[in-house]
N, C-alpha and C positions, 0 to 999 in steps of 0.2 A: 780053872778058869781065872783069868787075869782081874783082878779085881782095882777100886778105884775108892778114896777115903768121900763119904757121906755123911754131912752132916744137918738133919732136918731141924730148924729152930722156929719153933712159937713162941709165944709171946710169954704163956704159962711154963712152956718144959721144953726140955729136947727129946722129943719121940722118937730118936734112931740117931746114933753117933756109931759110926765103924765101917768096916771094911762092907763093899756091897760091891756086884756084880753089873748090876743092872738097874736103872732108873726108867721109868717110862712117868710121865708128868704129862696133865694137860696145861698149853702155854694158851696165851690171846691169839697165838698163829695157829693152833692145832696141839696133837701131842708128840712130842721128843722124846727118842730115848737113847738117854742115856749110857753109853760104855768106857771101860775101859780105854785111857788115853783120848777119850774125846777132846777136839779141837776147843777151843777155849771158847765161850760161850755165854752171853747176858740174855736173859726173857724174862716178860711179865708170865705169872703164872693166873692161870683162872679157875674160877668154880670147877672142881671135878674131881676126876679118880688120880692117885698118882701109886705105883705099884713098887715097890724095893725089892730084888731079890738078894738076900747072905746067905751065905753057907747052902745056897743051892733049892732055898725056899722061897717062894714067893708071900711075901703079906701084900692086901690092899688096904688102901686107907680112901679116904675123903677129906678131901684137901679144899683151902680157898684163896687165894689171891698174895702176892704181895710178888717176891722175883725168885729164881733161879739161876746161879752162877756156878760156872765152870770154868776154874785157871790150873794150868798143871795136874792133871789128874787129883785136883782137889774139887769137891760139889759141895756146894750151900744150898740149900732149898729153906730160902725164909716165906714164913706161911702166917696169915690171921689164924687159920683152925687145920688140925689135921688129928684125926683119929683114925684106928686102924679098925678093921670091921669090926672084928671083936669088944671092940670100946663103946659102938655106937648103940645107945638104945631106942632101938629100933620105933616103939611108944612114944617117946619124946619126938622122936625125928618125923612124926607122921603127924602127931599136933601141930608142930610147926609148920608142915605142909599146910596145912588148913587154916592157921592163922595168917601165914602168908597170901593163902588165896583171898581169904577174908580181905585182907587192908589192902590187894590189889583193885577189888570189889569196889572197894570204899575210899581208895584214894585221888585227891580231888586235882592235886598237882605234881607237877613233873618229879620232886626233889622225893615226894613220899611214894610215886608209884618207883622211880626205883631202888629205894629203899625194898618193897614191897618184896621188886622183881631179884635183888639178892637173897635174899630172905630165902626165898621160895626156891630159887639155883642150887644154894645152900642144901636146904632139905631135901630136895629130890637126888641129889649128890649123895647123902647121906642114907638114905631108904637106898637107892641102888647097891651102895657099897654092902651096907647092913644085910641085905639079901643076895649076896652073891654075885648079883646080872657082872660080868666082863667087861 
């Protein structure tokens, strides 16, 4: 299969540098995926799932926000957080669900509910990835 150079960067590391097949990202329009010689290409990326396939394997991760470019069968996926399921624990991710909900609860103005409501995008992105769900 024709393959395409990927390179994921956060803030802390680079989670996936190499050759990959396949990209599927959630953008603020929906999710895109990515192939082989795709057309050149800028998006905001959002709260969610983004999937990499190399070597004919798929990993999922949970991804959050920042952009997505495509020039010349070159990909950047610049991201605030991205872990691959295997990374996420699951414990923590489920706290955070619940302190999220809490300060949604309790939040009195616009700038803190959505703080609250990333918060909470975040973590339920994370528990789904964590447990598998597609």
């Amino acid at each position: 299969m024709n393959t395409f150079h990927l390179e994921v960067v956060a803030p802390d590391r680079t989670p996936f540098c190499g050759e990959a097949e396949r990209l599927l990202v959630k953008t603020t329009e929906g999710y895109i995926e990515i192939l082989s010689n795709h057309t050149d290409y800028l998006a905001t990326i959002d709260t969610g799932k983004a999937k990499i396939t190399a070597d004919g394997k798929a990993r999922v991760a949970s991804v959050s926000g920042c952009f997505l470019s495509v020039k010349k069968n070159n990909v950047k996926l610049v991201v605030n957080t991205f872990e691959f399921a295997d990374e996420i624990d699951l414990e923590r991710a489920l706290l955070a669900k619940e302190k999220a909900e809490q300060l949604l609860k309790e939040s009195a103005d616009k700038e803190h509910t959505a703080k609250a409501q990333a918060k909470l995008m975040r973590a339920l992105a994370r528990i789904s990835v964590a447990r598998g769900k597609k």
